[in-house]
C-alpha positions as a Python dict, from the first residue, in 0.01 Angstrom:
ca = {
    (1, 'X'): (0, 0, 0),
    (2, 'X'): (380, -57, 40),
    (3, 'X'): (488, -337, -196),
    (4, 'X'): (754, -616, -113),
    (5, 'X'): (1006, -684, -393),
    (6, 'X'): (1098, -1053, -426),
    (7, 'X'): (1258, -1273, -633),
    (8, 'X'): (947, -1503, -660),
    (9, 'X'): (715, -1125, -697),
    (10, 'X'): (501, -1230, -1002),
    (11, 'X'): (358, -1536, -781),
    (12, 'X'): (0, -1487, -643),
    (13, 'X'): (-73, -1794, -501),
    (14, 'X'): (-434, -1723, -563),
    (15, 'X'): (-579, -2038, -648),
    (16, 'X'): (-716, -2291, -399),
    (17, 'X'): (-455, -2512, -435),
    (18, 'X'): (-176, -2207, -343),
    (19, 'X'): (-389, -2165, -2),
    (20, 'X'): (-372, -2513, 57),
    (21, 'X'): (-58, -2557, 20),
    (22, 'X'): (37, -2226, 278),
    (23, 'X'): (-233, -2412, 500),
    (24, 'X'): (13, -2711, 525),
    (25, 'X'): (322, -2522, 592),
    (26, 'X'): (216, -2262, 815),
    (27, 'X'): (47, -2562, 1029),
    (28, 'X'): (368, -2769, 997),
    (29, 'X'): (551, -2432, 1110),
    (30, 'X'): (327, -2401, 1417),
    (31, 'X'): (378, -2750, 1533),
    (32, 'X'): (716, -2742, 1522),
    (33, 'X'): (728, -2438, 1717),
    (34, 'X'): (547, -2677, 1974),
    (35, 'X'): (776, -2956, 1915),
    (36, 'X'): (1021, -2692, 2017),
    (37, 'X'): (890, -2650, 2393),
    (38, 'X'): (749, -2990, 2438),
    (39, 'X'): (822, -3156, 2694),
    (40, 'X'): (1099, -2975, 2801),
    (41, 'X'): (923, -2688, 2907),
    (42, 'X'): (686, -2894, 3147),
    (43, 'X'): (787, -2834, 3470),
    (44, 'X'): (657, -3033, 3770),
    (45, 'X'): (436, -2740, 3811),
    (46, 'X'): (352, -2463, 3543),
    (47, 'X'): (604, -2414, 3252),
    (48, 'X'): (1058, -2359, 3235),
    (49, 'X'): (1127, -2101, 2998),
    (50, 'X'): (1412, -2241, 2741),
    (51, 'X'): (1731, -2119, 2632),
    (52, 'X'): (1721, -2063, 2277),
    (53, 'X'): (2092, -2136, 2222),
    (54, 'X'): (2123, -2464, 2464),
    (55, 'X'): (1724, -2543, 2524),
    (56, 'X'): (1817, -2567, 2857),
    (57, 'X'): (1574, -2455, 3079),
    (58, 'X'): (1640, -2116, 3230),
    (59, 'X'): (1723, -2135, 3634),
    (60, 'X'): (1547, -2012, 3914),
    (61, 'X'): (1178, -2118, 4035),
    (62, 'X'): (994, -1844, 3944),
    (63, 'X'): (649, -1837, 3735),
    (64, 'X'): (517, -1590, 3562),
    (65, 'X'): (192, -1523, 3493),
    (66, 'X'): (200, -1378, 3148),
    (67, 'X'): (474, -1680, 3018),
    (68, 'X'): (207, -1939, 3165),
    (69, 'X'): (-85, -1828, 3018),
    (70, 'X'): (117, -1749, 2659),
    (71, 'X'): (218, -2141, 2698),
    (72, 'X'): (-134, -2283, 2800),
    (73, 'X'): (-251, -2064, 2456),
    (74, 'X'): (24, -2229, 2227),
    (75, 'X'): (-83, -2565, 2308),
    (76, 'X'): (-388, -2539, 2318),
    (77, 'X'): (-385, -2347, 1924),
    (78, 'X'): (-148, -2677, 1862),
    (79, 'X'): (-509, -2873, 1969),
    (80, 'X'): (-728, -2630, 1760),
    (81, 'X'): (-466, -2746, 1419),
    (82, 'X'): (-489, -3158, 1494),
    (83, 'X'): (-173, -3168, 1645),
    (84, 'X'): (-53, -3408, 1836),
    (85, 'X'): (-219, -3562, 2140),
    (86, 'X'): (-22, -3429, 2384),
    (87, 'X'): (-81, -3073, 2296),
    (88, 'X'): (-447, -3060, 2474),
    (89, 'X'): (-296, -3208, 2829),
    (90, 'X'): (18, -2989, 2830),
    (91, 'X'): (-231, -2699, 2786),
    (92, 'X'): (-441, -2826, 3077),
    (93, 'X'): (-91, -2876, 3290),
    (94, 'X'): (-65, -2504, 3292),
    (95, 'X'): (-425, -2428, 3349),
    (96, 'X'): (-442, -2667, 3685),
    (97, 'X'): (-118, -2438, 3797),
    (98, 'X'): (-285, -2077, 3626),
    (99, 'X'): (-541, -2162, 3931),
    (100, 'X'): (-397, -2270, 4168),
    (101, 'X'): (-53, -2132, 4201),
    (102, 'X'): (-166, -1773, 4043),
    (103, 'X'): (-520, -1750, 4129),
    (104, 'X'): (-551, -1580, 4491),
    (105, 'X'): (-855, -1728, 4686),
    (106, 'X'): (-949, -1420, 4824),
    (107, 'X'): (-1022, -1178, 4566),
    (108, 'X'): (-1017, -1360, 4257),
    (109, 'X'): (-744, -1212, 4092),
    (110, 'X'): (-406, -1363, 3933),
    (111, 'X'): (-46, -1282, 4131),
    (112, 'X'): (171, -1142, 3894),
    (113, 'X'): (496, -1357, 3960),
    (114, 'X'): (516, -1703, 4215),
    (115, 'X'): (700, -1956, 4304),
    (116, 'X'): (725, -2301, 4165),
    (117, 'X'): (463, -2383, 4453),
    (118, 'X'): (247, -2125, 4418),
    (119, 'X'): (360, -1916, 4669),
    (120, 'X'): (382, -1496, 4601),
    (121, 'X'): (661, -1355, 4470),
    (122, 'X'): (481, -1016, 4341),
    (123, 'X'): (92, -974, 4378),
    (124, 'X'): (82, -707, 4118),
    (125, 'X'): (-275, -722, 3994),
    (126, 'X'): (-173, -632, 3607),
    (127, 'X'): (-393, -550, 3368),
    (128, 'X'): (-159, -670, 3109),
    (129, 'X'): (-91, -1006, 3270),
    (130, 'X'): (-519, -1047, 3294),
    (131, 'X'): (-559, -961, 2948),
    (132, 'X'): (-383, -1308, 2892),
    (133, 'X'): (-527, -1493, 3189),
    (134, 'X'): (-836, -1435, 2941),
    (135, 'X'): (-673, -1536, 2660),
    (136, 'X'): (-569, -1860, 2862),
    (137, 'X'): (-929, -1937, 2887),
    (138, 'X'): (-1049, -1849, 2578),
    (139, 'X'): (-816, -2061, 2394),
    (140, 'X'): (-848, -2377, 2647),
    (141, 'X'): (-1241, -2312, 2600),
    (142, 'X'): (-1208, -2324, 2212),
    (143, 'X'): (-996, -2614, 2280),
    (144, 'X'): (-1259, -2819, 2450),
    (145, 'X'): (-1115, -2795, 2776),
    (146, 'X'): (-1348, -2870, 3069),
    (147, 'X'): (-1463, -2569, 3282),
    (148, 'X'): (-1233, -2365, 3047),
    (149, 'X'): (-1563, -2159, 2950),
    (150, 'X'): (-1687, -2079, 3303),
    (151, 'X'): (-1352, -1977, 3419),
    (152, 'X'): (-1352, -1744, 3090),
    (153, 'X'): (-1677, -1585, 3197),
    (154, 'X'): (-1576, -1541, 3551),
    (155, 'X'): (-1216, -1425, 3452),
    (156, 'X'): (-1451, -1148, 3197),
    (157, 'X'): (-1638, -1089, 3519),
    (158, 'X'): (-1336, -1004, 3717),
    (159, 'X'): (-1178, -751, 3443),
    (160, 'X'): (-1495, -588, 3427),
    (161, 'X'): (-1519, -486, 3744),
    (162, 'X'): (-1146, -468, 3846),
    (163, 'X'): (-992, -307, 3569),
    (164, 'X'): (-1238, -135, 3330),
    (165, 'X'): (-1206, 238, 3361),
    (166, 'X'): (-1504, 510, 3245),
    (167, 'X'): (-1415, 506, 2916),
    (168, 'X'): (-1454, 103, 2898),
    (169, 'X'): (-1093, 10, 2833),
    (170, 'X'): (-845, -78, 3068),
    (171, 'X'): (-709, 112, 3351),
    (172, 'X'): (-313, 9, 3443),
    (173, 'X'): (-152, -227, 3699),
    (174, 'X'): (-304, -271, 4052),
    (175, 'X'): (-139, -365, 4370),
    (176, 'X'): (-304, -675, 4574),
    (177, 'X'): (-538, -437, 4702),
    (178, 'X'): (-654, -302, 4389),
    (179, 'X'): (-547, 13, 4417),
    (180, 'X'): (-351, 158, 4121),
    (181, 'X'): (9, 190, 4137),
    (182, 'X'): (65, 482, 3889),
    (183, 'X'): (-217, 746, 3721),
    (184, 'X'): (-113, 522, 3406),
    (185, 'X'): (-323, 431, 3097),
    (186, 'X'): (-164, 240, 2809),
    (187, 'X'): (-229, 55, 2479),
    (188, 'X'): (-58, -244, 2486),
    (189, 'X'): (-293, -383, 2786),
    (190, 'X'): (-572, -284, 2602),
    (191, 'X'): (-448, -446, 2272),
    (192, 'X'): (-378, -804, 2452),
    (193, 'X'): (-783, -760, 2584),
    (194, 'X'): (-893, -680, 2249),
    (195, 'X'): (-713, -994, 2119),
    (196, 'X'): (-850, -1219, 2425),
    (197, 'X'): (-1213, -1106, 2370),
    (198, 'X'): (-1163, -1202, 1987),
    (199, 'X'): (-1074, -1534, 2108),
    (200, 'X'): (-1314, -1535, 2331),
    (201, 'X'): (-1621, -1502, 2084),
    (202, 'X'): (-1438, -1729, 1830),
    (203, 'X'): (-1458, -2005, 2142),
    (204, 'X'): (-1796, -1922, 2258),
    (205, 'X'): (-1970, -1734, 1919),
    (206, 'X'): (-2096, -1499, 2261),
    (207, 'X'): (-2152, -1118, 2112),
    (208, 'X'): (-2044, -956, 2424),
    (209, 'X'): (-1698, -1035, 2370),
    (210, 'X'): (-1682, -940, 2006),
    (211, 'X'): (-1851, -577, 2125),
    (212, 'X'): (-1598, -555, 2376),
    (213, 'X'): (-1367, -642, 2118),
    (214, 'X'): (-1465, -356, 1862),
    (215, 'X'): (-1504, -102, 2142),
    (216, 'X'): (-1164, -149, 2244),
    (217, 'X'): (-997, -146, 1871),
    (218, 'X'): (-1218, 179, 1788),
    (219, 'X'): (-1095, 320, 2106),
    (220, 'X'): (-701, 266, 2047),
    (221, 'X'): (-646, 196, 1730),
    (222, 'X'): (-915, 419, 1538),
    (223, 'X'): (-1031, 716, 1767),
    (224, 'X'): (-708, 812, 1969),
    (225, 'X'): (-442, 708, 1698),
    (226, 'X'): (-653, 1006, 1480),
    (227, 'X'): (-499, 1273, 1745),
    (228, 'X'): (-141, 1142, 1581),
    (229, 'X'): (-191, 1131, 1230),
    (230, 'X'): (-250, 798, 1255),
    (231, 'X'): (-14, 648, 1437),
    (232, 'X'): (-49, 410, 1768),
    (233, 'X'): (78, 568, 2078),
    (234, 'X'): (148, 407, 2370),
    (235, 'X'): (137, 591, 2670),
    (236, 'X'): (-174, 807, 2844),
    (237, 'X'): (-288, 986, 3174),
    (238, 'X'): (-597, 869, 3340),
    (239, 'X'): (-825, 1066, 3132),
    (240, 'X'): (-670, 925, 2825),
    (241, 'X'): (-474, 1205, 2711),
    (242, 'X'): (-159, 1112, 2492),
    (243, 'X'): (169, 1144, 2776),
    (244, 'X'): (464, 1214, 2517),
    (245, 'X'): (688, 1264, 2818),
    (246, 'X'): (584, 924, 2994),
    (247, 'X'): (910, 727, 2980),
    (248, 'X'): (1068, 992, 2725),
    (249, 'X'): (1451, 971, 2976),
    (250, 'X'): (1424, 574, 2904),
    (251, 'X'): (1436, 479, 2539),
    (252, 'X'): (1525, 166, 2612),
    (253, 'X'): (1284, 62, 2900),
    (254, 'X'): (1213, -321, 2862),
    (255, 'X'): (780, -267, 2847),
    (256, 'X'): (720, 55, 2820),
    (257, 'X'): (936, 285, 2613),
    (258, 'X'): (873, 600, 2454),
    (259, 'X'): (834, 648, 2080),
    (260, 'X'): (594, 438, 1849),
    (261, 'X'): (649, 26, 1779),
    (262, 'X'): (616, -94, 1457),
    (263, 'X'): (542, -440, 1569),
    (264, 'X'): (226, -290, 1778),
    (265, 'X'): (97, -127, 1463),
    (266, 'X'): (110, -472, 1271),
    (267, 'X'): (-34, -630, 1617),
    (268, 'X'): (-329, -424, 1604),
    (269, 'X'): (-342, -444, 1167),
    (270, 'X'): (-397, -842, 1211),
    (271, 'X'): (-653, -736, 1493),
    (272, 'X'): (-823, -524, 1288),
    (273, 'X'): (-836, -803, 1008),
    (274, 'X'): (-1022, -1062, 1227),
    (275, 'X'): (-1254, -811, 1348),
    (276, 'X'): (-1337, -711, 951),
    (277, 'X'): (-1359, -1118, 912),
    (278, 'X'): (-1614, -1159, 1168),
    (279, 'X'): (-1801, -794, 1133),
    (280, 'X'): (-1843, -866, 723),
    (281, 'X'): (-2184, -767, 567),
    (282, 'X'): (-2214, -477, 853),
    (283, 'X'): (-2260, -156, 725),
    (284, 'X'): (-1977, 109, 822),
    (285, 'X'): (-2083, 327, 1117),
    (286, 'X'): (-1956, 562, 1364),
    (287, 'X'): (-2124, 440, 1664),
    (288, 'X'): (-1982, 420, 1996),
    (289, 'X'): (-1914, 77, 1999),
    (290, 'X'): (-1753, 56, 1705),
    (291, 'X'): (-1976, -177, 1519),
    (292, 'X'): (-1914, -150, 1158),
    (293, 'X'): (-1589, 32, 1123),
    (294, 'X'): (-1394, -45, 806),
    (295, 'X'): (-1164, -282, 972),
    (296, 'X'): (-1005, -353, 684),
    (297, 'X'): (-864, -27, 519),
    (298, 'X'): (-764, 97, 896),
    (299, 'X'): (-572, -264, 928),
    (300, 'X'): (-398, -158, 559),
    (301, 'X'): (-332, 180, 701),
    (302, 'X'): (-174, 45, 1061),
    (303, 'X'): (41, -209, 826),
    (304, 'X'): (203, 8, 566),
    (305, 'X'): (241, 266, 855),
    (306, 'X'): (480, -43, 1005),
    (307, 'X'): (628, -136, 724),
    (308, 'X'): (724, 218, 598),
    (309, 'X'): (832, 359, 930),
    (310, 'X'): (1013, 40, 1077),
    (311, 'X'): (1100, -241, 861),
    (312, 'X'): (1493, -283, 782),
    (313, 'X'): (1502, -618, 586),
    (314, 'X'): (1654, -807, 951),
    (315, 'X'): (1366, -712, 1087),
    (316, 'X'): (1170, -437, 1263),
    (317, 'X'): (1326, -101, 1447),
    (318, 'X'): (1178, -121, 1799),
    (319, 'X'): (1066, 201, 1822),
    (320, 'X'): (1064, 539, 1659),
    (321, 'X'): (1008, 925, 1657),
    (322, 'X'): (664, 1062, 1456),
    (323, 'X'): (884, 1162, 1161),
    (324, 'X'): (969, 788, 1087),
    (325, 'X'): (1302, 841, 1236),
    (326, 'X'): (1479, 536, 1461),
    (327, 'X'): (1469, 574, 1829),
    (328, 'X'): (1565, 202, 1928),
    (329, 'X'): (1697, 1, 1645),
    (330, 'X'): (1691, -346, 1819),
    (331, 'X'): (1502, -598, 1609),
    (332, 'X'): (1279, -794, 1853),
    (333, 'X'): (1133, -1107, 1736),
    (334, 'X'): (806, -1081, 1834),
    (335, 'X'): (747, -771, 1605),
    (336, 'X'): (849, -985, 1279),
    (337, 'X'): (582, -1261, 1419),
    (338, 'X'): (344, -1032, 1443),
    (339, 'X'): (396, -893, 1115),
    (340, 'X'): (360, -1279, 919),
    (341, 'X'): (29, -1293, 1130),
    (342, 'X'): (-99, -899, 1004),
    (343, 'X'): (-33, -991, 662),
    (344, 'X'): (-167, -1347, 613),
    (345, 'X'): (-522, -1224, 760),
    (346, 'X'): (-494, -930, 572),
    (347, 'X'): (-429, -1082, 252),
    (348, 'X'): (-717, -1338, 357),
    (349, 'X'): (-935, -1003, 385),
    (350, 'X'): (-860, -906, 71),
    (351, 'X'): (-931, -1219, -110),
    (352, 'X'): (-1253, -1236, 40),
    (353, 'X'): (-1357, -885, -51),
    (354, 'X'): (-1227, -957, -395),
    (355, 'X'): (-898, -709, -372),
    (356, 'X'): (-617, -955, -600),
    (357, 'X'): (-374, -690, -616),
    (358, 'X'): (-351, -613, -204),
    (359, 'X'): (-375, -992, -236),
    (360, 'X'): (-131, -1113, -364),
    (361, 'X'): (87, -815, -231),
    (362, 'X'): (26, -891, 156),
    (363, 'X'): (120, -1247, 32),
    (364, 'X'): (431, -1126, -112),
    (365, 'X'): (533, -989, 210),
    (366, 'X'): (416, -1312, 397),
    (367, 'X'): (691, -1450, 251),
    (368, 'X'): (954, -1202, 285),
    (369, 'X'): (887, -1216, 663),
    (370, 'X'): (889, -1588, 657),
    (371, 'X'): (1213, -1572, 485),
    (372, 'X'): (1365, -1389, 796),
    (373, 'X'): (1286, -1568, 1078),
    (374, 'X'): (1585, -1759, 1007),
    (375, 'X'): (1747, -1448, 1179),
    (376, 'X'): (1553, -1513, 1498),
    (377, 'X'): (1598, -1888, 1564),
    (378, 'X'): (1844, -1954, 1797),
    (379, 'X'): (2006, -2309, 1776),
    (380, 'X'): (1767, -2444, 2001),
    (381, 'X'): (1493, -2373, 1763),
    (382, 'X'): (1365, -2138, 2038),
    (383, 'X'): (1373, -1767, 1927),
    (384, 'X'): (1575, -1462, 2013),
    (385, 'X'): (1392, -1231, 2218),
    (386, 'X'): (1590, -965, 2012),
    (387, 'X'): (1881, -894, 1793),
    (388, 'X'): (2070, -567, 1780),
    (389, 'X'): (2152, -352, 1465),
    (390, 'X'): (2344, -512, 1205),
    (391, 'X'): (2640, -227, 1296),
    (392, 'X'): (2615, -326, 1661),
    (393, 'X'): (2826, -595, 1886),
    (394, 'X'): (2652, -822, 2124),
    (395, 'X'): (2543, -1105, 2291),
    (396, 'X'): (2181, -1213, 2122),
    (397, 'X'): (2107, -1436, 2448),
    (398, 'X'): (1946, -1169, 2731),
    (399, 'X'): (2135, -1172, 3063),
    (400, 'X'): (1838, -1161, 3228),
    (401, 'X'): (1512, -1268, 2985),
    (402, 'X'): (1202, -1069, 3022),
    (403, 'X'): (1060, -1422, 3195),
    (404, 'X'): (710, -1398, 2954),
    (405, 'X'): (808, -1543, 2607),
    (406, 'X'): (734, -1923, 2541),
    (407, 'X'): (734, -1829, 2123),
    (408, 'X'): (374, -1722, 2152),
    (409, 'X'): (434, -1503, 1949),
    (410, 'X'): (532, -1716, 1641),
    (411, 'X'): (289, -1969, 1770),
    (412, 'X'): (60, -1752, 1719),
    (413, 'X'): (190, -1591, 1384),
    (414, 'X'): (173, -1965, 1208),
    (415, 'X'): (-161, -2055, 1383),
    (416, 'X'): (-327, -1724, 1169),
    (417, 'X'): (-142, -1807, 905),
    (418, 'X'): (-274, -2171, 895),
    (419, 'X'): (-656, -2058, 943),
    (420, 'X'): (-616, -1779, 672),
    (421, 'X'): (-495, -1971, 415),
    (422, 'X'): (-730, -2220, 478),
    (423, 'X'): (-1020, -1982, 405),
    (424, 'X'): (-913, -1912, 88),
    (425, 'X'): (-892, -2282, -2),
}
């Protein structure tokens, strides 16, 4: 494993009172992250996106589906740490608008973009934007959240039939009729779905969502990665074949570019560490389903991969070619989230099966990581969706924001952190 060289590198902070201690401060860090968006990104109806230089809210009247359900998860992860008692009704705000200013009456399925009164902007039925809707639930459900449970199972119901393909993962982006809008397969979908369904079965303890879980993450991140040494693409044909050419004229494109993304391969190494945290005692197998992989070592494998390939002290490249070599050098912040959240469930995966050394390494870089999200905080205390190379000229502030970011990302990155820790103390 790659190691991180610090100044405070001969620290383990292996002993209960260590974890304890990160416990505190990575649930401090999450609720400020909270503190951040609350109440000022409560809109009359659904959620504002905020300006992370001004924390004005950003104009216009449009809702998106994947920035609602990101918020109603964030506050409903600030209910899951004790925060504070507005974190549980801000989370139900956005679920009263997630049905019924997103949620079509006819078929069942979530528009993609609408107006602040619930009117369609773009009826897109994306599989991306679904994966979240059942992340939504699964986090309002493990919140407590009345009906949050049924509408999980009925949302699982819906992907199920609407979007799972014969291979059982997730075929692409619908439009309002459910027909497919490109012969388009891709990872990152399929990786938001495998993180929903792990939420899911942490809400519920239901196995269906943790085999849906591991059949997903053997699919993408074990069986097809194998076809490239290793390494995560993100782009396939129907048949899920790998399409180096899909995108390959657009290195920059905003969702799907070409190349490989560090910050996916650190996405899918924390994945891979819950999975090993709730498959432990199961003996290794090569079934189908993947029941019994070695979470772990393919999660240590995914990370240094990351790290190796993509990290540049400010942060992560955005994407690059097989050899290692930089495509996109942007540093976006969600990649450096995702990273804090891979390593402090690694490292908690490594204490439990008794590995010090990776240990106390993965906590080493925990705090490297932590150490640069000062880079990514814009005045406002909201973050940067990005920041260009350190060689590079710019504006940090996006003319025109992707519209799906409410800091979920290091919401998220602080809530594993918390939970970790604490199952060391």
């Amino acid at each position: 494993m790659t190691d991180a060289t610090e100044t405070d590198a001969t620290q383990t902070d292996a002993t209960p009172e260590d974890a304890r201690r990160r416990a505190r401060s990575n649930r401090a860090r999450l609720l400020a992250t909270l503190r951040v968006q609350y109440p000022d990104a409560l809109a009359d109806r659904g959620y504002r996106l905020l300006h992370p230089e001004t924390g004005d809210r950003y104009t216009g009247d449009r809702r998106h589906l994947v920035a609602t359900c990101r918020s109603i998860a964030n506050f409903a992860l600030g209910a899951l740490a004790d925060g504070p008692d507005w974190c549980l009704p801000a989370a139900e705000h956005g679920l009263t608008f997630l049905r019924e200013g997103h949620r079509s009456d006819g078929d069942g399925g979530y528009d993609l973009v609408v107006s602040a009164d619930g009117a369609p902007v773009d009826r897109t039925r994306s599989a991306y934007g679904h994966a979240f809707v059942l992340l939504a639930y699964a986090r309002a459900t493990h919140a407590g959240v009345d009906g949050a449970r049924e509408r999980l199972a009925a949302t699982h119901a819906l992907v199920e039939e609407r979007f799972r393909d014969d291979a059982g993962l997730l075929r692409s982006d619908c439009d309002e009729e459910w027909t497919e809008l490109e012969p388009y397969r891709g990872q990152n979908a399929n990786m938001h779905a495998c993180e929903a369904y792990l939420a899911a079965y942490e809400a519920t303890d239901e196995a269906a969502y943790l085999d849906r879980a591991r059949h997903l993450a053997a699919a993408i991140a074990v069986d097809l990665a194998a076809e490239t040494d290793g390494l995560l693409w993100e782009h396939y044909t129907p048949e899920w074949e790998h399409d180096f050419d899909y995108n390959a004229d657009e290195p920059r494109h905003q969702f799907r570019p070409p190349g490989y993304q560090p910050g996916h391969h650190v996405e899918w190494a924390k994945l891979l560490a819950l999975l090993d945290r709730y498959d432990e005692g199961e003996e290794p197998t090569e079934s189908g389903d993947g029941a019994g992989r070695d979470w772990y070592e393919r999660g240590l494998e995914l990370f240094d991969a990351a790290v190796d390939y993509g990290w540049a002290e400010n942060g992560f490249v955005y994407t690059h070619a097989a050899d290692g070599a930089p495509l996109v050098e942007d540093r976006y912040g969600w990649a450096l989230a995702e990273a804090i959240g891979a390593a402090a469930a690694l490292a908690e995966r490594a204490a439990a099966r008794g590995d010090a050394d990776a240990a106390a390494r993965l906590r080493r870089w925990h705090r490297r990581f932590l150490v640069r999200t000062d880079l990514f905080r814009g005045p406002a205390g909201v973050w940067y969706e990005k920041r260009l190379p350190s060689d590079a000229e710019g504006d940090l502030v996006a003319p025109e924001p992707p519209g799906v970011e409410p800091d979920y990302h290091p919401a998220g990155a602080f809530f594993e952190s918390w939970r970790s820790a604490r199952r060391n103390a």
